[in-house]
DRENSE-141847 format. One line per 4 residues: for each residue x, y, z of N, C-alpha, C. Coordinates in nm, 3 decimals. Example, Ala and Ser with C-alpha at 12.3 -4.5 7.8 and 13.67 -1.06 7.14 Angstrom:
BEGIN
1.319 -0.569 0.780 1.230 -0.450 0.780 1.320 -0.330 0.780; 1.285 -0.225 0.708 1.367 -0.106 0.714 1.290 0.003 0.787
***
This chain:
BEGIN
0.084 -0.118 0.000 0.000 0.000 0.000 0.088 0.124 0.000; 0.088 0.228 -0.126 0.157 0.349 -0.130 0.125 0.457 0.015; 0.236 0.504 0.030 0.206 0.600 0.111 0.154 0.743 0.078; 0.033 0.786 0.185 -0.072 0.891 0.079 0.029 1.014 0.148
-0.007 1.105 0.016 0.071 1.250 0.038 -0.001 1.322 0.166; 0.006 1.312 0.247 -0.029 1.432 0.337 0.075 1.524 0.359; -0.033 1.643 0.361 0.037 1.778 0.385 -0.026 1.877 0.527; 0.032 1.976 0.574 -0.052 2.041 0.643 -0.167 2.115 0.606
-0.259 2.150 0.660 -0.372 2.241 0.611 -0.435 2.163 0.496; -0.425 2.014 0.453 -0.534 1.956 0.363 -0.649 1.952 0.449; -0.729 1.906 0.341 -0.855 1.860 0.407 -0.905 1.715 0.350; -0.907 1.656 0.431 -0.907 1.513 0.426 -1.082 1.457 0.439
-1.167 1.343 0.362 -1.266 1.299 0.409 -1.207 1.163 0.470; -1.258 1.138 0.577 -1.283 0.985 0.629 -1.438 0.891 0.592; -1.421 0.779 0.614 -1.479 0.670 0.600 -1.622 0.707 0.695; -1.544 0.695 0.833 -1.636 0.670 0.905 -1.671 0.854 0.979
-1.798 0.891 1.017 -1.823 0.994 1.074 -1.734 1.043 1.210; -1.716 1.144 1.272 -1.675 1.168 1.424 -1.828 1.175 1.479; -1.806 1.153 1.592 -1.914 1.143 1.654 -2.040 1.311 1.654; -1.985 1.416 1.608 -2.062 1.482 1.611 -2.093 1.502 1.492
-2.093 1.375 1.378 -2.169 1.405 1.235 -2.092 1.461 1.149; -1.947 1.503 1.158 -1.880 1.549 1.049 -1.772 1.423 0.997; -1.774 1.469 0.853 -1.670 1.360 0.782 -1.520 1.470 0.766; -1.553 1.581 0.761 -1.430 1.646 0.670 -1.316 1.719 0.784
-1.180 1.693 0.781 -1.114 1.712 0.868 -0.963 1.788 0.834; -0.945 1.863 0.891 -0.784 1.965 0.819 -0.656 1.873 0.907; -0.601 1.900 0.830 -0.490 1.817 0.907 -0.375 1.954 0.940; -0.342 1.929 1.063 -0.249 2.045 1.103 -0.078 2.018 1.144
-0.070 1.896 1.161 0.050 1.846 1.152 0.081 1.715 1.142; 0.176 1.697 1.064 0.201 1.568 0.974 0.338 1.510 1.056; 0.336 1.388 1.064 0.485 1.311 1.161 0.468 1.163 1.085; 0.483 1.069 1.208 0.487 0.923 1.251 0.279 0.963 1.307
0.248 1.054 1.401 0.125 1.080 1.423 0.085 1.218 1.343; -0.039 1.234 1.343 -0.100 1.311 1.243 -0.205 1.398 1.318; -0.202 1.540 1.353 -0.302 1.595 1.469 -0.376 1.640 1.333; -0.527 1.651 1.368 -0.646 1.661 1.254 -0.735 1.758 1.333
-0.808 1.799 1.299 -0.907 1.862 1.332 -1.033 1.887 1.267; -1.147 1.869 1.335 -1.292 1.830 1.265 -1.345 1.950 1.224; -1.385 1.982 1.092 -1.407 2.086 1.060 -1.554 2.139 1.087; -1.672 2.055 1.155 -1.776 2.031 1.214 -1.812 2.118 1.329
-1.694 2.044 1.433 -1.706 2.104 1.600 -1.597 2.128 1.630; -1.453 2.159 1.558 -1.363 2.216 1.599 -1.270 2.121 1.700; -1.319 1.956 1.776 -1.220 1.935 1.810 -1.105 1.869 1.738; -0.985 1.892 1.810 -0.912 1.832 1.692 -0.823 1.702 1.781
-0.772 1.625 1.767 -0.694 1.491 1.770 -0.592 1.410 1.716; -0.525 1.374 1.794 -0.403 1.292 1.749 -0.382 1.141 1.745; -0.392 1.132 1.573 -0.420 0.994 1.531 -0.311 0.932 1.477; -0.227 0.808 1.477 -0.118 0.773 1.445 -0.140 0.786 1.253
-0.051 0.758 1.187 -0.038 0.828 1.068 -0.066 0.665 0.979; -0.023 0.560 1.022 -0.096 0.458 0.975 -0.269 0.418 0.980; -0.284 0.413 1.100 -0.470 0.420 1.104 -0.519 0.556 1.037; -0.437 0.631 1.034 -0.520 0.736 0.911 -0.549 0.716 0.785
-0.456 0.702 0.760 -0.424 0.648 0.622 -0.522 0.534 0.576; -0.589 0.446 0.680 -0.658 0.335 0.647 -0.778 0.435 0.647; -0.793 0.522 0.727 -0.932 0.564 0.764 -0.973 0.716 0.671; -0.881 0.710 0.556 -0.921 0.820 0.468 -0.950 0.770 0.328
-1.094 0.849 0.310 -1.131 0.788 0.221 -1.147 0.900 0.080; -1.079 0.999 0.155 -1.111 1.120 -0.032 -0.963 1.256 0.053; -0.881 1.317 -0.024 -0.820 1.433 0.001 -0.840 1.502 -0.090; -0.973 1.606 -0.024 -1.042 1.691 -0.110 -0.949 1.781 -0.149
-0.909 1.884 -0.028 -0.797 2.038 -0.065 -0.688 1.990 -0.066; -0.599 2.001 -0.169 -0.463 2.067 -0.125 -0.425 2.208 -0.123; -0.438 2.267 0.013 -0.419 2.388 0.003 -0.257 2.413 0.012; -0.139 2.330 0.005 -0.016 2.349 0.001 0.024 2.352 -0.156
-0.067 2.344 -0.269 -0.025 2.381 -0.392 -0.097 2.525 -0.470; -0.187 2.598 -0.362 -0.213 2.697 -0.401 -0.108 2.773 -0.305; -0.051 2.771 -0.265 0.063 2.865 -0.201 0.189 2.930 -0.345; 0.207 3.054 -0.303 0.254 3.140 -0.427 0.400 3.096 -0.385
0.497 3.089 -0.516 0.633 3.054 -0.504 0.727 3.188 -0.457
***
């Protein structure tokens, strides 16, 4: 299984909902773990960077390729 490009400030869909009904989530820092944040209710969480990866199912924005050179 390739490893998916994450960047900071994407916005990522998951599979499964967070508990307060949102799918769509920004990702704010990228490692070995991956802190995300629900774009729904604002909390955000630190998920290891493998179970993410299983648990993403669309990377809608890349907002790191609209950045000016």
């Amino acid at each position: 299984m390739p490893i998916l490009p994450l960047h900071a400030n994407d916005l990522i869909q998951l599979k499964k909902a967070h508990p307060c009904g949102g799918k769509i989530f920004r990702i704010l820092r990228v490692g070995s773990e991956v802190r995300i944040v629900c774009q729904t209710c604002g909390r955000d969480m630190t998920i290891d960077r493998i179970k993410l990866e299983k648990a993403v199912k669309q990377i809608l924005a890349d907002k790191t390729s609209d950045a000016k050179d």
